[in-house]
N, C-alpha and C positions, 0 to 999 in steps of 0.2 A: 429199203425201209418198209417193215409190216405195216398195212393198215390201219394196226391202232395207234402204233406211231403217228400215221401222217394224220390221223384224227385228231390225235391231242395235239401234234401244232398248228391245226388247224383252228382248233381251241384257244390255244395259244398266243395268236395270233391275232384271233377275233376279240381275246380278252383285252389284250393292251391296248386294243384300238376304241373299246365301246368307250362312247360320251366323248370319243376325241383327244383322247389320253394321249394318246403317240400316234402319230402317221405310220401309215401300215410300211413304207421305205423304211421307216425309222424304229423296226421292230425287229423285236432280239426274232429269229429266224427266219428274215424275212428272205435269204438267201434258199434257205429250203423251201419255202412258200415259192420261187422263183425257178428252181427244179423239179418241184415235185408234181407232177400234173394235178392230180388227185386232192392235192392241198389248194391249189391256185383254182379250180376249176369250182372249190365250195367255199372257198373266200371270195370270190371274185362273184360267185351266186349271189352271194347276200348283199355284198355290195351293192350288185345292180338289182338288186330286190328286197331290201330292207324295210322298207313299209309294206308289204305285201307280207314276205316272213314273221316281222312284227306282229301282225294283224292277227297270223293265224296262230302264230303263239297266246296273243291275247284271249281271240275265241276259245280256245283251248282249256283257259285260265277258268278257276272257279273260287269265287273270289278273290280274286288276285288282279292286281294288273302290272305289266311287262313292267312297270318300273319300280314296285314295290319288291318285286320277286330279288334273288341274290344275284350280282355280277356274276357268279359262279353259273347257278344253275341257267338264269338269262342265257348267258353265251352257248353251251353246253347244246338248249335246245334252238339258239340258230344254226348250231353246225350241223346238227341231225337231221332241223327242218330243210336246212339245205341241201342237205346229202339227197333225203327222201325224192328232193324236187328234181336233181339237178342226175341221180345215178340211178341206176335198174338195183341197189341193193335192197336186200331184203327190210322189210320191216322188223321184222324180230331183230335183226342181226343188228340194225341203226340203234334201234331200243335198247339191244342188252350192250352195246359198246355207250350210248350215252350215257346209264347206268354206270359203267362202270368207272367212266369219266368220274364222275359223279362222286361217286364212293372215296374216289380219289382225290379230288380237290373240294368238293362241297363239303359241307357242316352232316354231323351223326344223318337226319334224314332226308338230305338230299335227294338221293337216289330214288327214293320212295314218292318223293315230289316229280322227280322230272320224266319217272315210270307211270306213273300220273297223266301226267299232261302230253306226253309224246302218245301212251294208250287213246288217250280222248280226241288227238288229231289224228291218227288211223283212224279212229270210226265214222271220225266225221269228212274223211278224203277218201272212205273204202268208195270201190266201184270201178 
């Protein structure tokens, strides 16, 4: 499975479960979540660091806060904040895949928003 594959069910993933929707067991891929290192290793980030990720999604926010923003783009930038945290990839590359995410399941300016906020937590994690 590509990357962006395992990105978006990681996504995926993350989505059915925020606010407690579905038990992550009881989620449509959670077999792949279960094989895929990659998937398991940034779901399993957030989990054990959800109010820390939260946090810094929120810092991030400009007028906004984590729970006005969309289910969509919300999820989107835990899985990138977690990527960032938890793997050596690149920043551009987290950006332009959450982006792309983005495009793909968010509303027309998604992308433009979560290009946004993922730009504003590099600046303020550079070092």
């Amino acid at each position: 499975m590509k990357r962006h594959e395992q990105r978006q069910k990681a996504f995926q993933l993350l989505f059915q479960t925020d606010k407690d929707i579905v038990d992550l067991t009881n989620a449509k891929y959670y077999e792949i979540y279960q094989s895929e290192m990659f998937i398991k290793a940034i779901v399993d980030y957030y989990f054990a660091n959800d109010e820390s990720i939260n946090g810094k999604i929120s810092s991030s926010l400009t007028g906004y806060t984590i729970d006005r923003i969309s289910k969509v783009e919300r999820n989107i930038l835990r899985i990138a904040i977690s990527e960032l945290e938890v793997h050596d990839s690149p920043v551009k590359v987290v950006i332009d895949e959450a982006v792309r995410l983005a495009k793909n399941y968010g509303d027309k300016d998604s992308h433009r928003f979560v290009n946004g906020v993922l730009k504003n937590f590099a600046v303020q994690n550079e070092g």
